[in-house]
Every structure is written in structure tokens, then in C-alpha cells.
C-alpha positions as CSV (number, residue, x, y, z in Angstrom):
1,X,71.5,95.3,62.8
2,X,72.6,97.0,66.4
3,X,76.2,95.2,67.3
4,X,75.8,93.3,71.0
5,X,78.4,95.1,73.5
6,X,79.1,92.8,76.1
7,X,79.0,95.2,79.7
8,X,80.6,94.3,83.1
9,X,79.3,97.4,86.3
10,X,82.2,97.4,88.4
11,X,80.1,98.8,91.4
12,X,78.9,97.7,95.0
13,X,76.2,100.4,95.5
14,X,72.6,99.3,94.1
15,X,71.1,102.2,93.9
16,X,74.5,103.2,91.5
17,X,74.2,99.9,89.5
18,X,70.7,101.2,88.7
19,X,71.6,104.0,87.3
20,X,73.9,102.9,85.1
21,X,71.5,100.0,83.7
22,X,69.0,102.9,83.2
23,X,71.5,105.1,81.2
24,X,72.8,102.2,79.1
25,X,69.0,101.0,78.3
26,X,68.6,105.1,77.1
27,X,71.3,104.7,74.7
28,X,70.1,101.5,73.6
29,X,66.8,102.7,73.0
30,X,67.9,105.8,71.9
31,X,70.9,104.7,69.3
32,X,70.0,101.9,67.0
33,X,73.4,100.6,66.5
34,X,74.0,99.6,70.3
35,X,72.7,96.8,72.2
36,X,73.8,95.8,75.4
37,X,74.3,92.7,77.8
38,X,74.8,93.7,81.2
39,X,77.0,91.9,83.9
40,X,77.4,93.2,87.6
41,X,80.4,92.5,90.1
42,X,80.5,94.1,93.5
43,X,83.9,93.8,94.7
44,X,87.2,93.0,93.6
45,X,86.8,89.0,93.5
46,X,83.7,88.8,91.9
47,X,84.9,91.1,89.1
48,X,88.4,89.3,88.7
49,X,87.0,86.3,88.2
50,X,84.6,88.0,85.6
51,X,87.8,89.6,83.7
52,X,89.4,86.4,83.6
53,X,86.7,84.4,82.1
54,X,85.9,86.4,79.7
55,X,89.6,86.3,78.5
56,X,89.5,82.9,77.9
57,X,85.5,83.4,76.3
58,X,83.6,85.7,75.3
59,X,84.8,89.2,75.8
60,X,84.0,92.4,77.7
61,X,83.6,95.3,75.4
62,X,82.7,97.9,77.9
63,X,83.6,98.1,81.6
64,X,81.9,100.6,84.2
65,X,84.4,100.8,87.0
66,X,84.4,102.5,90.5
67,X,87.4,102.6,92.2
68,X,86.4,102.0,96.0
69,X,85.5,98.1,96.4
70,X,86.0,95.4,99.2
71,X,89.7,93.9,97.9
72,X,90.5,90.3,97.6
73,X,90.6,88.1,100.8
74,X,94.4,87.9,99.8
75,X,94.7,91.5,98.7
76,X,96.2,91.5,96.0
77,X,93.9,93.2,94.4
78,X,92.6,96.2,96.6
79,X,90.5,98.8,94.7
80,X,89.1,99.3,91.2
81,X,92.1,101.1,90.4
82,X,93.8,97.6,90.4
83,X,90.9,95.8,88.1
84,X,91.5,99.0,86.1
85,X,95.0,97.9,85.5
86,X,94.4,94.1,85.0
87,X,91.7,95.0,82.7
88,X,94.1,96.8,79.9
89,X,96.9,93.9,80.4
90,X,94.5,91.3,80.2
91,X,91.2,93.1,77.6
92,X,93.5,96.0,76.1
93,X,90.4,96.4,73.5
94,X,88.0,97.2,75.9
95,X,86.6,100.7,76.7
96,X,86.8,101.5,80.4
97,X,84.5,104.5,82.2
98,X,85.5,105.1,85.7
99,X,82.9,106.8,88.0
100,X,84.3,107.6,91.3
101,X,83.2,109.4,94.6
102,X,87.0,110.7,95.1
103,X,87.4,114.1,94.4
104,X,91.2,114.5,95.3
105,X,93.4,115.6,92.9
106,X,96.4,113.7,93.1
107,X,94.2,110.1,93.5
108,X,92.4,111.8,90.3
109,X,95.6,111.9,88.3
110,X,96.6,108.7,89.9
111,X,93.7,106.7,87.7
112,X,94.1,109.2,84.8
113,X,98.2,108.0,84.9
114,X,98.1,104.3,85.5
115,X,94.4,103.2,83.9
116,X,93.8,105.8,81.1
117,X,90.2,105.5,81.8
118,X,88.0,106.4,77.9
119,X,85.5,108.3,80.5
120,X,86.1,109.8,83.7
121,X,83.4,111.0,85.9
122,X,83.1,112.2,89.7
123,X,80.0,111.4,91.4
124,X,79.4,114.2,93.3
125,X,79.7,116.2,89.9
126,X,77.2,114.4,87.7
127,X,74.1,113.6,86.7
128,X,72.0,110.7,84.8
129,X,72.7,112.1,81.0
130,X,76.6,112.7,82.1
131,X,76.6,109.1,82.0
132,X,74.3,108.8,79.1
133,X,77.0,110.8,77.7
134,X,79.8,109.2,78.8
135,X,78.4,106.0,77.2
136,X,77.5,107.2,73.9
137,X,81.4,109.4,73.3
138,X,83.1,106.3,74.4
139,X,81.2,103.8,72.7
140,X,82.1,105.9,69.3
141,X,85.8,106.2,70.7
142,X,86.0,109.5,72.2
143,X,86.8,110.4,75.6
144,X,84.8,111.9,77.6
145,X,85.8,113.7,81.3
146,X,83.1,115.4,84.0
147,X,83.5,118.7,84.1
148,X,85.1,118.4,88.2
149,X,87.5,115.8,86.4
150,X,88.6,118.0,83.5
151,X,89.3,121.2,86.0
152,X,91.0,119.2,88.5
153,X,93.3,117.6,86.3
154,X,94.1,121.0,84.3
155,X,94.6,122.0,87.9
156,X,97.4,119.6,88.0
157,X,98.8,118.5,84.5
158,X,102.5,119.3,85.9
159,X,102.2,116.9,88.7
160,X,104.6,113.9,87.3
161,X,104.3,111.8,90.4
162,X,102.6,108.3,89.6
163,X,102.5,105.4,91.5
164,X,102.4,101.9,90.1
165,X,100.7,98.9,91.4
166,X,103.9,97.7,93.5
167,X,104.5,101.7,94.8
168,X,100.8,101.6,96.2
169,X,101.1,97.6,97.9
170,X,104.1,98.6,99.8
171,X,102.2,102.4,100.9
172,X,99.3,99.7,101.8
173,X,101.3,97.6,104.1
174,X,103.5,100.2,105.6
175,X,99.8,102.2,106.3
176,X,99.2,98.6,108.1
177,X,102.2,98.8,110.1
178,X,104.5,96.8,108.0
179,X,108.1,95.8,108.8
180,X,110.7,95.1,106.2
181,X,110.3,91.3,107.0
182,X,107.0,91.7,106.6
183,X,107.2,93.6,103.4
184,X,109.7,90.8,101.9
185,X,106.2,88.2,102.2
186,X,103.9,90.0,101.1
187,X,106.0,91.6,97.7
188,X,107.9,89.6,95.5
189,X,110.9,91.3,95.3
190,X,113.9,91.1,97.0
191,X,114.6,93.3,100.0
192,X,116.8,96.0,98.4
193,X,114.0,96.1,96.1
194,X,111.4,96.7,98.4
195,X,114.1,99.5,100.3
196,X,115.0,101.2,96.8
197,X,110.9,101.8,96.2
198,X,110.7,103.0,100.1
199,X,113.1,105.7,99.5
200,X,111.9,106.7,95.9
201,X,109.0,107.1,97.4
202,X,110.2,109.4,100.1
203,X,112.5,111.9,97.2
204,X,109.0,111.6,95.0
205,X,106.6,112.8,98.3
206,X,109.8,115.3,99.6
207,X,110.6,112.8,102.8
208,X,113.9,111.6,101.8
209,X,115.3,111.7,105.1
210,X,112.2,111.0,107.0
211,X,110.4,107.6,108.5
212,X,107.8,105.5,107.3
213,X,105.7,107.3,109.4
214,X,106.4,110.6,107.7
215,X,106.0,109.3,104.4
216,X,102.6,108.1,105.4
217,X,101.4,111.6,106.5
218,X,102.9,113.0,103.3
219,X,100.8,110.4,101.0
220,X,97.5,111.7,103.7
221,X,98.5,115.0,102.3
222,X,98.2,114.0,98.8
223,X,94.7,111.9,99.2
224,X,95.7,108.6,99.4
225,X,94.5,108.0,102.9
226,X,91.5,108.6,104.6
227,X,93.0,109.0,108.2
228,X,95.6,108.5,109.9
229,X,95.8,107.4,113.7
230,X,98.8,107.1,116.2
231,X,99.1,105.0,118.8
232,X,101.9,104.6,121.9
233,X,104.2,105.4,118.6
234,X,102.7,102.9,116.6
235,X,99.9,104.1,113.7
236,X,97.2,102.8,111.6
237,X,95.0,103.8,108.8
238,X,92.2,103.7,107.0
239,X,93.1,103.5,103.7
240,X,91.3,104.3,100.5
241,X,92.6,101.2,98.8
């Protein structure tokens, strides 16, 4: 008798939610031993809430993440790379396949470093059975990487910088403009703290004696923002948290 796996679809894009249904329904009808119930969220909220419940009830077995969503209205939680992390503290059990539209190798080895994703695809690099693949390798506990993923990260298996989840707030608020009193409301840590991280970030990114501002341009370099934009000596950004 085929085993219920309870699914959550991390995803905000219909058409991408479709897909996935359709590739899980193939390996349902296709592999006797599967059956699967199918939950969607579509942003960060709506998939927090999700987690949480089903740590107190019935479980998620299988989660199909993307990593760009709208974040919580208190930000706290700003991309699917957070859920990601919540997801292994709080459902360590569960099998997690990313399928992200980022193609830049450091954000790449980013989510390989801090979730550990069981399948890791890019969108621009796959098609309907890579998922049907995906599915079927992680549900029998093997990994499975897209081809773009598995090249990209060979590119770059001696790149040792990772960021946690308090390294990529304070980037995030700095990218926002930022000041250290700011910084002390939004992070709960103390201020030298919060000024240690800033400059470990600056010897990891090769700024150590530079400004905010330059650390900011280096992270650009590295793929963790979008674009940058300067101002009367002020700057914003649109970030891909």
C-alpha cells in the first residue's frame, strides 16, 4: 500500500506550481509506493505559518522551495533561503528540493552551504522530467543536482565564504541604508556584535578597510544584489532577499 507523503510548494508563480503538481502526480502514477498530498504557500508568511503547524501536527515530508518570495511584513524572514533554514531546525526529517531562477554562483553555494537542499535545480536549466527526477532520487534518499547546479558549484567548491542568517539581515539593512542605531533594533545583538560581523564581513569580501558602501558593491559583485543605486552619497538597492 503506497505511503502518503505530506507535500508543501514553496512557490508564488502559478504557472510553476503547476508544474510541479504535474510532475508529482507522474511519479505518483508512475511509482506505486508514493502518494502525495499537496499544500501550496506563496510567500514567506503563508509558508511559515504552514512549517509551524505542521510541527505541532501532522508533518511535512517533502518541501518544494524557491528561494525568491515576498518576506514577512516584519522581515524576518526574507526569502526561501530563510524557510530553508527554519525548515531543517524546526522538520530536520524532511526532504527539501530547491528550484531557483538564480544562476549566480556564489548565491548557488550560498543555499548549497546554509540549507543542504536533497535536490537542487535552476530554472533556466531544466525541464518537466528534471523534476520528475528530482522527486523520484530524493524521495529514495539520494541527491539529485541540475546539471547548471552541479558545474557551477564544481566551478567553485574552494570558495569557503558562507553567510549565515544574521550575516545576510545586517547586508539587508545596510543595502537599506542602515545606521548602527538602526542596526541595534532591528538585530538582537549588542552593538559590538553587530560591528564585529560588519568587519568580518569586510576581511571575508576583501574590504577590510573600506565603508559600508564598499562592502555593498563587493556583495553586488558576488550576486547578492540585484542593483545598486547612489544617490547625493546616499545608496539603495534592490535586493534579492
Amino acid at each position: 500500500m503506497p505511503r502518503t507523503t505530506n507535500v508543501l510548494i514553496i512557490e508564488d508563480e502559478p504557472m510553476a506550481i503547476e508544474n510541479y503538481e504535474r510532475a508529482l502526480w507522474h511519479v505518483e502514477n508512475n511509482v506505486t509506493e508514493f502518494k502525495f498530498n499537496i499544500k501550496h504557500a506563496t510567500d514567506c508568511q503563508m509558508a511559515y505559518d504552514k512549517i509551524k503547524k505542521a510541527k505541532k501536527g501532522i508533518g511535512l515530508d517533502l518541501f518544494i522551495l524557491d528561494i525568491r518570495l515576498q518576506p514577512t511584513a516584519d522581515h524576518k524572514i526574507r526569502s526561501g533561503e530563510d524557510l530553508g533554514n527554519i525548515i531543517r531546525a524546526l522538520l530536520p526529517q524532511a526532504k527539501i528540493i530547491v528550484i531557483t531562477g538564480y544562476t549566480d554562483v556564489f548565491r548557488l553555494i550560498n543555499i548549497m552551504k546554509t540549507i543542504q537542499p536533497d535536490g537542487f535545480l535552476v530554472k533556466s536549466d531544466m525541464v518537466f522530467m528534471d523534476v520528475v527526477t528530482a522527486i523520484e532520487k530524493v524521495m529514495n534518499h539520494k541527491n539529485y543536482y541540475s546539471h547548471k547546479v552541479a558545474a557551477l558549484l564544481k566551478q567553485r567548491a574552494s570558495d569557503n565564504t558562507v553567510l549565515d542568517a544574521i550575516d545576510m539581515q545586517i547586508l539587508y539593512e545596510i543595502s537599506n541604508g542602515a545606521k548602527m542605531k538602526e542596526l541595534q533594533n532591528l538585530i538582537a545583538l549588542t552593538k559590538s556584535a553587530i560591528d564585529k560581523r560588519r568587519r568580518n564581513l569586510k576581511v571575508k569580501f576583501n574590504v577590510a578597510d573600506g565603508s559600508d558602501r564598499d562592502l555593498i558593491l563587493a556583495k553586488k559583485k558576488k550576486g547578492l544584489f540585484k542593483g545598486i543605486l547612489f544617490l547625493d552619497g546616499t545608496f539603495s538597492a534592490f535586493a534579492y532577499f
